[in-house]
C-alpha positions as a Python dict, from the first residue, in 0.01 Angstrom:
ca = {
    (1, 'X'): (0, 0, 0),
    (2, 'X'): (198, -12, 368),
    (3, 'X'): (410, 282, 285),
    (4, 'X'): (555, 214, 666),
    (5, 'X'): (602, -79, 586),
    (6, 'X'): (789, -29, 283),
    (7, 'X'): (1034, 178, 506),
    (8, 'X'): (1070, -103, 722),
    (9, 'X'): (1191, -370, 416),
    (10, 'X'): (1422, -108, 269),
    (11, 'X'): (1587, -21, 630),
    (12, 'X'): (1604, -436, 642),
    (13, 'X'): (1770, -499, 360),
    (14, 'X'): (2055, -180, 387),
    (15, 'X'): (1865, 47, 147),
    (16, 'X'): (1765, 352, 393),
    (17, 'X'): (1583, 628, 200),
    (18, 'X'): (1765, 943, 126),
    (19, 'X'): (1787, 1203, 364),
    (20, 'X'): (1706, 1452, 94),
    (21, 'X'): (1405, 1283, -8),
    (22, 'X'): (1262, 1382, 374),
    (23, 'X'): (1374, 1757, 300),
    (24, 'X'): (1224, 1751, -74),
    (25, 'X'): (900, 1579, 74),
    (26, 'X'): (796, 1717, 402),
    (27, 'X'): (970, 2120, 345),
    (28, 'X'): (1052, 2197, 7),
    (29, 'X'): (746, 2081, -124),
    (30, 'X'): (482, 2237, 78),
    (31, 'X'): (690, 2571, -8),
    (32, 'X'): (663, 2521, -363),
    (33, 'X'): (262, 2477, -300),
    (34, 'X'): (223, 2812, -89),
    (35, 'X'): (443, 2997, -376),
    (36, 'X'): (245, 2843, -635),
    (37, 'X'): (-100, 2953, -500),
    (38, 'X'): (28, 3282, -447),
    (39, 'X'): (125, 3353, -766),
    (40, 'X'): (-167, 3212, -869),
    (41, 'X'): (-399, 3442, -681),
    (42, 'X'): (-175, 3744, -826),
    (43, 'X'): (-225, 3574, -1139),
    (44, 'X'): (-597, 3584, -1099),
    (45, 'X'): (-638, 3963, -971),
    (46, 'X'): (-422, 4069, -1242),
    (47, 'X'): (-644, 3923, -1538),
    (48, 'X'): (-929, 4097, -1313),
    (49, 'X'): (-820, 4411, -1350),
    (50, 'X'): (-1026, 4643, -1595),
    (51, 'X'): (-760, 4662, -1876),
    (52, 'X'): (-748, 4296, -1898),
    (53, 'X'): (-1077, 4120, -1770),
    (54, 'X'): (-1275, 4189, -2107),
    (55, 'X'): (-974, 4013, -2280),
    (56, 'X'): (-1046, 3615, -2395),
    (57, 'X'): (-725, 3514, -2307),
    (58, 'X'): (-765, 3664, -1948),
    (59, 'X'): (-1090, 3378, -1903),
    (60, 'X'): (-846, 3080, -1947),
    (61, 'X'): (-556, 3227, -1729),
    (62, 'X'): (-806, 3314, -1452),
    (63, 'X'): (-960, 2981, -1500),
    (64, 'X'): (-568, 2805, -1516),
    (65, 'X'): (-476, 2990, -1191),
    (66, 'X'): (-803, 2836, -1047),
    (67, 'X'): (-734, 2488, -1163),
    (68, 'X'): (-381, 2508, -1065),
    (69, 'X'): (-415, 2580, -749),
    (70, 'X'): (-625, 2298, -710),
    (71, 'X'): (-392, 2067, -815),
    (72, 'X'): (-113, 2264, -562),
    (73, 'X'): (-367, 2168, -316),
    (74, 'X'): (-493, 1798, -393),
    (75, 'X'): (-60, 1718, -429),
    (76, 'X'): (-14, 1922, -34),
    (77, 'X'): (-360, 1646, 87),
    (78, 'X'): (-223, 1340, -48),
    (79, 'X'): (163, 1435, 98),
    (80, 'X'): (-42, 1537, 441),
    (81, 'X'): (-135, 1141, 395),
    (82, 'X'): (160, 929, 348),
    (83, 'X'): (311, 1194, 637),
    (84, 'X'): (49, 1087, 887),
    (85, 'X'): (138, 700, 730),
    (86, 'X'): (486, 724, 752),
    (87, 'X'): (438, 810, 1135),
    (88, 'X'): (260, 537, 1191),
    (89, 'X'): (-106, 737, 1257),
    (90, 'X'): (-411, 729, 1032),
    (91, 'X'): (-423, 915, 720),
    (92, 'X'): (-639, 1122, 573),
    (93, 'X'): (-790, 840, 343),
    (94, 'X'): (-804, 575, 612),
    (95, 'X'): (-1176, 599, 675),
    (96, 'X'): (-1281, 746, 355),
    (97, 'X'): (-1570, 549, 214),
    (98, 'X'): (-1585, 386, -114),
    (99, 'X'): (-1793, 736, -262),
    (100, 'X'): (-1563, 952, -84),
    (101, 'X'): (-1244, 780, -294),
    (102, 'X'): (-1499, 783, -650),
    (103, 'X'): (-1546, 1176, -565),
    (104, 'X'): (-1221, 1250, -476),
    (105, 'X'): (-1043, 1068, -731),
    (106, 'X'): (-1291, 1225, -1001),
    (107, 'X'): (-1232, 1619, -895),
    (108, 'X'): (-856, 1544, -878),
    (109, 'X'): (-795, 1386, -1204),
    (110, 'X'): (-1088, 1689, -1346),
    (111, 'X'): (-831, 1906, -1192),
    (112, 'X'): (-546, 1753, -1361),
    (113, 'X'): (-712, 1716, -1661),
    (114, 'X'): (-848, 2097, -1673),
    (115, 'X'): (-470, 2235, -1563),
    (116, 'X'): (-352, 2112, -1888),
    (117, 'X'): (-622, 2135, -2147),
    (118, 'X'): (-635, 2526, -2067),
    (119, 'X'): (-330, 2570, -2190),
    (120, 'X'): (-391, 2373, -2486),
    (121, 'X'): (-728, 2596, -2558),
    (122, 'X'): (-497, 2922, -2458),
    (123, 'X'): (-276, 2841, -2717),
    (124, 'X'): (-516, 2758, -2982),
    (125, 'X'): (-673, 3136, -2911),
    (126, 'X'): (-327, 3265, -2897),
    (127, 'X'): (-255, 3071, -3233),
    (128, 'X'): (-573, 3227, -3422),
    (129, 'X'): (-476, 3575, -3307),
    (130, 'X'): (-133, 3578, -3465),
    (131, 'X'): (-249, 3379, -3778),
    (132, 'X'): (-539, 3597, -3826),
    (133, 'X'): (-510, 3920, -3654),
    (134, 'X'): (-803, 4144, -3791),
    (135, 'X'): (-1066, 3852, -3755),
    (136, 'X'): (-1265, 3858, -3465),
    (137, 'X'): (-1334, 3470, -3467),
    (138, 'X'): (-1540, 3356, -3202),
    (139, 'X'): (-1246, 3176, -2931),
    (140, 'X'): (-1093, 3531, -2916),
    (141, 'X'): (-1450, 3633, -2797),
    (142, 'X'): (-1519, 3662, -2424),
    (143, 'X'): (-1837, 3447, -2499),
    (144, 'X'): (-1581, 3205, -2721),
    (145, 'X'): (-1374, 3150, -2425),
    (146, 'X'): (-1661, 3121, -2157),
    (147, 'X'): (-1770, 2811, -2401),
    (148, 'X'): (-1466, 2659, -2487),
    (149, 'X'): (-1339, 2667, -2095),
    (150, 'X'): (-1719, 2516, -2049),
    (151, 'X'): (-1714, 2264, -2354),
    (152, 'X'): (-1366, 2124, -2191),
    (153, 'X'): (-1469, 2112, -1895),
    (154, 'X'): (-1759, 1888, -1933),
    (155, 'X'): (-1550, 1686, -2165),
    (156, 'X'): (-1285, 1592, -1916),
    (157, 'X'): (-1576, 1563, -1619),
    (158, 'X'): (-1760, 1244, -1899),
    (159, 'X'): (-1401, 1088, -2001),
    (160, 'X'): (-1361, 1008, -1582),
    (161, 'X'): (-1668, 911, -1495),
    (162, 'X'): (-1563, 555, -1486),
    (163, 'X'): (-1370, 616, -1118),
    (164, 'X'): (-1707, 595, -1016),
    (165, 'X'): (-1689, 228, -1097),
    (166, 'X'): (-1344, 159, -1072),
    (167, 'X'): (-1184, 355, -732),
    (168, 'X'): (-1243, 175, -377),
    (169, 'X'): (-1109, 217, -68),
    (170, 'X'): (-856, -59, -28),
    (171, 'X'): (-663, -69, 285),
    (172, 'X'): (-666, 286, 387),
    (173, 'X'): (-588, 391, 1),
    (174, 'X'): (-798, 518, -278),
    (175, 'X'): (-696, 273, -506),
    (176, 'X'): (-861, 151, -846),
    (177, 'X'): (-923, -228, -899),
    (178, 'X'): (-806, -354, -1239),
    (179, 'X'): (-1037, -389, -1532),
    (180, 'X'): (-1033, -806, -1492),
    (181, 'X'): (-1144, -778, -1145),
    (182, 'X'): (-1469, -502, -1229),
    (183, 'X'): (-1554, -804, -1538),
    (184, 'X'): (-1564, -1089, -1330),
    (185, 'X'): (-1758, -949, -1060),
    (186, 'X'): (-2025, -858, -1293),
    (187, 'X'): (-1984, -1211, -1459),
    (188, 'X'): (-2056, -1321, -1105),
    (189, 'X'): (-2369, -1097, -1053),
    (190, 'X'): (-2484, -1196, -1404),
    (191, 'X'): (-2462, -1569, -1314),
    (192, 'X'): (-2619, -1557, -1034),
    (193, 'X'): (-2857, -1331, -1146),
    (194, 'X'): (-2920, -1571, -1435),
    (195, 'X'): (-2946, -1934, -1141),
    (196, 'X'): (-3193, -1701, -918),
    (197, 'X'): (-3387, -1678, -1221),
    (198, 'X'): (-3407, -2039, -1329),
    (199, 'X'): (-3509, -2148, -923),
    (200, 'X'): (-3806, -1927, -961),
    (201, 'X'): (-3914, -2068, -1310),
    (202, 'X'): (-3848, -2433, -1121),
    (203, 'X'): (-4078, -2386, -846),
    (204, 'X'): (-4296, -2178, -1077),
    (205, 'X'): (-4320, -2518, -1292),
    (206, 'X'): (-4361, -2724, -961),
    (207, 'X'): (-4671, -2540, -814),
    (208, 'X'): (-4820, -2569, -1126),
}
């Protein structure tokens, strides 16, 4: 995707891009990323502190502020990118290799994935503890928590292991091909796979 380009057919055709949308992208944004990690770090120390670190729900809001911030981060790299694009220099994906796309596209949607299924498993410890407050069920356990943050985690890591397959490097982008594409290129493998074959059992036959 030419995002330079893109600038270039818009300015064409009388449809220049917002001034605010520079302002939003470039400066607002990366402010809202350094505020974000910072409260996430205070976040983090806080559920640290001896009153609250032997708490289950402190494990999934330590482990939130650490996914979180990733996130923060992986959003300020890819803005870093289409800013180095936009001024017409190479971005930070340019000369990635087909692995480095798979591995980066994995841990960022793992991140994604993790920010939001915390919350989900905070809630559902949160929800236990108000529906049944003298039972010490195992999620409001330390040990509960450790597994459950675990269990997800290795859940969401399996469900996008297909990038692995799926995510190239396609003109300077980490970019998925589509499913169609992936199908008929191992059609084609198979096939020719399959002709190799029958050559050899040919000239097999023929020496014989």
């Amino acid at each position: 995707m030419d995002l330079n380009g893109t600038n270039i057919t818009l300015l064409a055709i009388g449809l220049e891009p917002a001034k605010w949308g520079f302002w939003i992208q470039q400066i607002i944004t990366p402010i809202i990323v350094v505020v974000g990690i910072c409260g996430n770090v205070m976040s983090f120390l806080l559920m640290k502190t001896k009153s609250l670190r032997r708490k289950s729900y402190s494990h999934f809001l330590c482990a939130l502020a650490v996914f979180d911030s990733l996130c923060l981060i992986n959003r300020q790299i890819t803005l870093i990118h289409e800013m180095m694009v936009d001024n017409e220099k190479d971005g930070v994906f340019t000369y990635y290799s087909d692995l480095s796309c798979q591995l980066f596209s994995f841990y960022e949607h793992v991140c994604y994935l993790m920010s939001s299924w915390l919350i989900v498993g905070m809630a559902a410890e949160r929800g236990v503890a108000m529906c049944l407050p003298f039972r010490k069920t195992l999620i409001r356990t330390q040990t509960g928590a450790f597994v459950t943050i675990i269990s997800t985690f290795v859940v969401m890591c399996f469900t996008q292991i297909f990038r692995f397959i799926m995510m190239k490097n396609i003109g300077g982008l980490c970019q998925g091909r589509s499913f169609r594409f992936e199908l008929r290129r191992i059609f084609s493998l198979e096939r020719r796979s399959t002709i190799s074959t029958t050559k050899t059992r040919e000239e097999i036959m023929r020496l014989q």
